[in-house]
C-alpha positions as CSV (number, residue, x, y, z in Angstrom):
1,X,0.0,0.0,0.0
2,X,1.2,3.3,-0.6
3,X,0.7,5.4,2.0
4,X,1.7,9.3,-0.4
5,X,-1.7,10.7,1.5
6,X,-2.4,12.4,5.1
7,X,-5.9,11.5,6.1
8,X,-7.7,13.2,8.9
9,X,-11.0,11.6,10.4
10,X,-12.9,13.5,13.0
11,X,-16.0,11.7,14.4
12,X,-18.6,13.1,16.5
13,X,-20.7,10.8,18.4
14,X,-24.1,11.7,20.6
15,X,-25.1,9.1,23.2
16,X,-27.4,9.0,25.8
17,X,-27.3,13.2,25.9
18,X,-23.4,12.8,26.2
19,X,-20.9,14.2,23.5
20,X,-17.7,12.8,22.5
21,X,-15.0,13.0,20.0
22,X,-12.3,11.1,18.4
23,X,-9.9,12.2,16.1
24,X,-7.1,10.4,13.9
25,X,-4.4,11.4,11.6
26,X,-2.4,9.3,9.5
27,X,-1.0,8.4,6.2
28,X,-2.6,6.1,3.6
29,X,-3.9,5.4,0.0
30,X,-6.7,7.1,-1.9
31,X,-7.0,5.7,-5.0
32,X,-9.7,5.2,-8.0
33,X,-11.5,2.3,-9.3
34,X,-13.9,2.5,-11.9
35,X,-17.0,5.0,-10.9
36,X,-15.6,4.9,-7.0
37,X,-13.1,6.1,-4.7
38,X,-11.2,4.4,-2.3
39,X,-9.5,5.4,1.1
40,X,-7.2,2.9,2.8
41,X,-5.2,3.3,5.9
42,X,-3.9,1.6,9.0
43,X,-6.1,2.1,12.5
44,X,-5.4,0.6,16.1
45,X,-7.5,-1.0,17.9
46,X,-7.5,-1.5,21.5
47,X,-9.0,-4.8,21.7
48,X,-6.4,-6.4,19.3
49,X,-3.9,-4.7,20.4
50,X,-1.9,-3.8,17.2
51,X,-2.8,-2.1,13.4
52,X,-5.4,-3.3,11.1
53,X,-6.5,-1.9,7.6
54,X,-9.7,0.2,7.1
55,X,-10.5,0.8,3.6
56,X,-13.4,3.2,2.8
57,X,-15.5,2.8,-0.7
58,X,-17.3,6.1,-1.8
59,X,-19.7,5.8,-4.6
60,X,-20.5,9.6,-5.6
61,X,-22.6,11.6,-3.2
62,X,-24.6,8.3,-1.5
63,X,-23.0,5.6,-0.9
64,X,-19.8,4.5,1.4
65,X,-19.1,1.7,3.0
66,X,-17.1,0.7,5.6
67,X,-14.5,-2.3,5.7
68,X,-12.3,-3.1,8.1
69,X,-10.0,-5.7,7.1
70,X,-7.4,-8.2,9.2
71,X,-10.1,-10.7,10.3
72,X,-12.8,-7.9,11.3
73,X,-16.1,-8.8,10.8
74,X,-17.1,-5.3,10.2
75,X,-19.0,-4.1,7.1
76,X,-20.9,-0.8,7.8
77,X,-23.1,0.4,4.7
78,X,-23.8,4.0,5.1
79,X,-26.4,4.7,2.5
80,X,-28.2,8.5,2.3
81,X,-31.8,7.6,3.1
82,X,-31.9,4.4,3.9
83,X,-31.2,2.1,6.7
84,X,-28.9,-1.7,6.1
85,X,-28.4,-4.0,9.2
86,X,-24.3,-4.4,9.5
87,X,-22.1,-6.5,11.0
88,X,-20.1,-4.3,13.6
89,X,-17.2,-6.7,15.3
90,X,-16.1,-5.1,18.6
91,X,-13.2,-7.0,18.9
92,X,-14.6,-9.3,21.9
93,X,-17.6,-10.6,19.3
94,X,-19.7,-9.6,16.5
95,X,-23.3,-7.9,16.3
96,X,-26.4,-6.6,14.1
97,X,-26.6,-3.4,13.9
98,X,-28.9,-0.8,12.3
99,X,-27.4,1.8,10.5
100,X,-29.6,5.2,8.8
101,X,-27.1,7.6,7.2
102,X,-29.3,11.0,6.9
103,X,-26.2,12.9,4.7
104,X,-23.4,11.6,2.6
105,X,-21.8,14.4,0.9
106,X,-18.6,13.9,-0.5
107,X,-16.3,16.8,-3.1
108,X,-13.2,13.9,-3.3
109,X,-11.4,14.9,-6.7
110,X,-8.7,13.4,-8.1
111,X,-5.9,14.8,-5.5
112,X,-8.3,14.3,-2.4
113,X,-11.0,16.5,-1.1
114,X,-13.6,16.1,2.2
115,X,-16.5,13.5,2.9
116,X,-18.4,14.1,5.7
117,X,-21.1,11.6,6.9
118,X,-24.4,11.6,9.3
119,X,-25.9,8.7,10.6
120,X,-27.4,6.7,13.4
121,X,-26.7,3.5,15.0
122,X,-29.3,1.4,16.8
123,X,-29.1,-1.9,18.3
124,X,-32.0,-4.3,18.6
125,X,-34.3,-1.2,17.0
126,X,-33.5,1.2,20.0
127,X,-31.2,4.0,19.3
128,X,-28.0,3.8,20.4
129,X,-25.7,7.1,19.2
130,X,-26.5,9.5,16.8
131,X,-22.8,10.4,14.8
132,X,-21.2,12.5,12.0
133,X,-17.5,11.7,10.4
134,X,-15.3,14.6,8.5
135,X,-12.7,12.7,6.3
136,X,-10.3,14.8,5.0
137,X,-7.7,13.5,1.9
138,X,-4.3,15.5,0.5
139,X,-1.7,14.2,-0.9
140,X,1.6,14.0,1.5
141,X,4.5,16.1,1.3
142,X,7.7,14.4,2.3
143,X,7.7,16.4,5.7
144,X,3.7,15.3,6.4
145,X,5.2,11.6,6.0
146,X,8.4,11.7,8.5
147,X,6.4,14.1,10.9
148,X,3.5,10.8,11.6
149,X,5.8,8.2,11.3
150,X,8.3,9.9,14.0
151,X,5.4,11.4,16.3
């Protein structure tokens, strides 16, 4: 994989009245396949305790989906409109989840560009966190690389 991107996730998540946030930089791959766009990149998890691979399909302004890959059982379809049941692995076991996405829009070009996503999750029909994601994409400069891989 060629990691010659910086990619900058900010999520937002609403539970229970309570507000938290989580954000992530790192280096990855954004690259093109036919009529959709792929971004790729290494995330740790706690409950594994080391790096797997998180690849996110866009497909124009409503579709993405989410992969994560290294024996994850986690496929989240986030679809403007309309709600898909998922399997969400939490690294301790796996679950059915519901997933509505209310707003997918994404202005990725060919050197990067932002997607932001809305959408709920609910468990067993009962809502369980309203959130939002802003991804952001550009292409790495030499510096960007050495400043995430040495801190």
């Amino acid at each position: 994989m060629n990691e010659d991107y910086l990619i900058s996730i900010k999520g937002k998540q609403e539970t229970d009245g309570e507000t938290g946030e989580v954000e992530l930089t790192t280096v990855g791959s954004y690259i093109q396949k036919g009529n959709s766009r792929y971004i790729l990149y290494k995330e740790y998890t706690e409950a594994k305790g080391k790096p797997g691979t998180s690849i996110l399909k866009i497909e124009g302004n409503s579709k993405v989906t989410l992969i994560r890959g290294d024996g994850d059982n986690t496929r989240l379809i986030l679809e403007k409109g309309k709600r898909h049941l998922c399997q969400y692995d939490t690294g301790y076991g796996s679950l059915m989840i519901g997933v509505f996405t209310s707003r997918v829009h994404s202005d990725l070009g060919d050197v990067g560009g932002r997607l932001e996503l809305s959408y709920t999750l609910d468990v067993n029909s009962s809502l369980s966190s309203r959130n939002d994601l802003f991804i952001t994409v550009r292409e790495a400069k030499g510096k960007d690389v050495k400043d995430r891989i040495t801190g």
